[in-house]
C-alpha positions as a Markdown table, in Angstrom:
| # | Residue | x | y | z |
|---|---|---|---|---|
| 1 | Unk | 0.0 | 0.0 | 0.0 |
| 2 | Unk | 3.0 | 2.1 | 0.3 |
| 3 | Unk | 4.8 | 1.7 | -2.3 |
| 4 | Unk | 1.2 | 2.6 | -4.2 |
| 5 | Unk | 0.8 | 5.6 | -2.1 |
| 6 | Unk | 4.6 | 7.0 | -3.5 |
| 7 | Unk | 3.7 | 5.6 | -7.2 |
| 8 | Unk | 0.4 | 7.9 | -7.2 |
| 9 | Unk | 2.6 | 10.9 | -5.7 |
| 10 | Unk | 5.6 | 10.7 | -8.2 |
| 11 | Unk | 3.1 | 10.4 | -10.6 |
| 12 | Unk | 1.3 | 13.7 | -9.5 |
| 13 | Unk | 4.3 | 15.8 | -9.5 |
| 14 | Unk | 5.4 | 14.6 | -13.1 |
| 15 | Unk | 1.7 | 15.3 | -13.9 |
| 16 | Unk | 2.1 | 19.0 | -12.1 |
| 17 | Unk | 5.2 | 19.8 | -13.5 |
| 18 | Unk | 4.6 | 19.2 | -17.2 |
| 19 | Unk | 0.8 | 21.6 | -16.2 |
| 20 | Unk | 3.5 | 24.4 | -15.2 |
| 21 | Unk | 6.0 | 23.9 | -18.0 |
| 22 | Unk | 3.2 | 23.7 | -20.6 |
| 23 | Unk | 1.9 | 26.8 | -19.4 |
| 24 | Unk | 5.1 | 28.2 | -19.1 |
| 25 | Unk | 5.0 | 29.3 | -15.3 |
| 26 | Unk | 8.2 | 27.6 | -14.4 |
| 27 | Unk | 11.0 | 30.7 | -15.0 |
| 28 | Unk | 13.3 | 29.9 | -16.6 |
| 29 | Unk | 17.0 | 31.7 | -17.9 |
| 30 | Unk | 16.5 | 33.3 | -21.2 |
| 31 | Unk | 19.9 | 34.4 | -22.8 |
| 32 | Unk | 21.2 | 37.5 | -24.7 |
| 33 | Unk | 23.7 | 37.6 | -27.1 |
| 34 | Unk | 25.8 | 39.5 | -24.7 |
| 35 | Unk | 25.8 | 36.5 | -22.7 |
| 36 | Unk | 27.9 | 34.7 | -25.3 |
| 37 | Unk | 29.9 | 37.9 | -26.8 |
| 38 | Unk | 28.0 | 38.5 | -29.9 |
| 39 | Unk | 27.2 | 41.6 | -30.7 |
| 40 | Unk | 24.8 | 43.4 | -33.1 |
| 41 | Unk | 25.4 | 43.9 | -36.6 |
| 42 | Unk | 24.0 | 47.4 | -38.3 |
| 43 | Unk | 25.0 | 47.7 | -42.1 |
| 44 | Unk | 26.6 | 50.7 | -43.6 |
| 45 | Unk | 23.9 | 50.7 | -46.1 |
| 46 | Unk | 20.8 | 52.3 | -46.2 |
| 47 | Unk | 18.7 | 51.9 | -49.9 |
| 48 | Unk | 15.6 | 53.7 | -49.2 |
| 49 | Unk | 17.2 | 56.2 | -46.4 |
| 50 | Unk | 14.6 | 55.9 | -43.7 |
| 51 | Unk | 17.3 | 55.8 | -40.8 |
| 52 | Unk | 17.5 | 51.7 | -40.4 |
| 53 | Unk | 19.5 | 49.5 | -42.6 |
| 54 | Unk | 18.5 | 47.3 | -45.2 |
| 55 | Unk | 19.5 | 44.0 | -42.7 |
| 56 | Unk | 16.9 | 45.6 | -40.5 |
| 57 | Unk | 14.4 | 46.6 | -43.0 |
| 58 | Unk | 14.4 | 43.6 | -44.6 |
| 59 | Unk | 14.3 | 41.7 | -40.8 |
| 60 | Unk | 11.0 | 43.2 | -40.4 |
| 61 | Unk | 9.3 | 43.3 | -43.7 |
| 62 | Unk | 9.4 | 39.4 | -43.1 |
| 63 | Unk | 8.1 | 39.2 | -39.8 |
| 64 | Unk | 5.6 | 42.1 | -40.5 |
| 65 | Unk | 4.1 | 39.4 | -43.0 |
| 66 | Unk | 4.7 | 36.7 | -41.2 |
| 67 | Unk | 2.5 | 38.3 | -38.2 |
| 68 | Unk | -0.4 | 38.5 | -41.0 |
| 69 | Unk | -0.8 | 34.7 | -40.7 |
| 70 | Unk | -1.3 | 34.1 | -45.2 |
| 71 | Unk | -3.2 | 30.9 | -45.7 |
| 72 | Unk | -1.1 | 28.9 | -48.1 |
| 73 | Unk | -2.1 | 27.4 | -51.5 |
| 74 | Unk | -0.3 | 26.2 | -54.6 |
| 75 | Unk | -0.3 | 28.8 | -57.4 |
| 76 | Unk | 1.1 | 30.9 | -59.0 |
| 77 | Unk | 0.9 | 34.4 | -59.7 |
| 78 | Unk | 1.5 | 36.8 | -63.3 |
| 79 | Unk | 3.4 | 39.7 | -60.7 |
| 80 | Unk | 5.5 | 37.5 | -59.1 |
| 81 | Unk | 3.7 | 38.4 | -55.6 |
| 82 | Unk | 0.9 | 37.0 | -53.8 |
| 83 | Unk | -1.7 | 39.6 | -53.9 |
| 84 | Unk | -4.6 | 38.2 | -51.9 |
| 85 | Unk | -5.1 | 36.8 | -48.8 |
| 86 | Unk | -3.0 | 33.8 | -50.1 |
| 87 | Unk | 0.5 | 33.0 | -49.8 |
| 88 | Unk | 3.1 | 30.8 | -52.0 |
| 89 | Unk | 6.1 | 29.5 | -51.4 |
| 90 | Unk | 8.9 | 32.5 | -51.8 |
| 91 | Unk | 5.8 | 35.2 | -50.2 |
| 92 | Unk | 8.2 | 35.5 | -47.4 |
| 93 | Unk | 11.1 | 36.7 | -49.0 |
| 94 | Unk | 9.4 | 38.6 | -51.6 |
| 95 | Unk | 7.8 | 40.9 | -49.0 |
| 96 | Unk | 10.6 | 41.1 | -47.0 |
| 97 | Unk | 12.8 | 42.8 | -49.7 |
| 98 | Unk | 9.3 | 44.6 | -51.1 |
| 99 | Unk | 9.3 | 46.4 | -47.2 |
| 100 | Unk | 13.3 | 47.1 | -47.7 |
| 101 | Unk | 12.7 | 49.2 | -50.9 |
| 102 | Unk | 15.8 | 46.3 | -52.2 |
| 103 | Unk | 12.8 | 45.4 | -55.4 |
């Protein structure tokens, strides 16, 4: 009856610590890159002049479209762009560089 007793409680913590993990309300250490000596890259050059570089620009172009959430279907497109709601394969890239002024 014991050894029953200790099963069920293993059991419950395993069961209480993946609830907290899932949920994410067990801290844990996030790192910087300053934590492993890399430090931030800024390019020299600046196509469309708007005060960030085109590393930047082109950074958040992507995620800007990313955040959009495109449902995805196989076709193609006359432009070259997806210009619906629907995304292709290379959407990604193509508004990332669109957002940088690069094409």
């Amino acid at each position: 009856m014991k050894r029953i007793i200790i099963l069920f409680f293993f059991i419950f913590l395993h069961l209480w610590y993946f609830v907290l993990s899932y949920f994410h309300l067990i801290p844990k250490r996030s790192y910087s890159n300053a934590d492993f000596g890399i430090f931030g890259y800024v390019s020299e050059v600046d196509f469309d002049q708007d005060g960030e570089d085109n590393q930047t620009d082109i950074l958040m172009g992507a995620r800007a479209y990313v955040k959009s959430k495109p449902k995805y279907q196989s076709k193609y497109y006359a432009s070259g762009f997806p210009n619906d709601e629907y995304g292709v394969c290379k959407d990604v890239v193509s508004y990332a560089f669109l957002a940088s002024f690069i094409i």
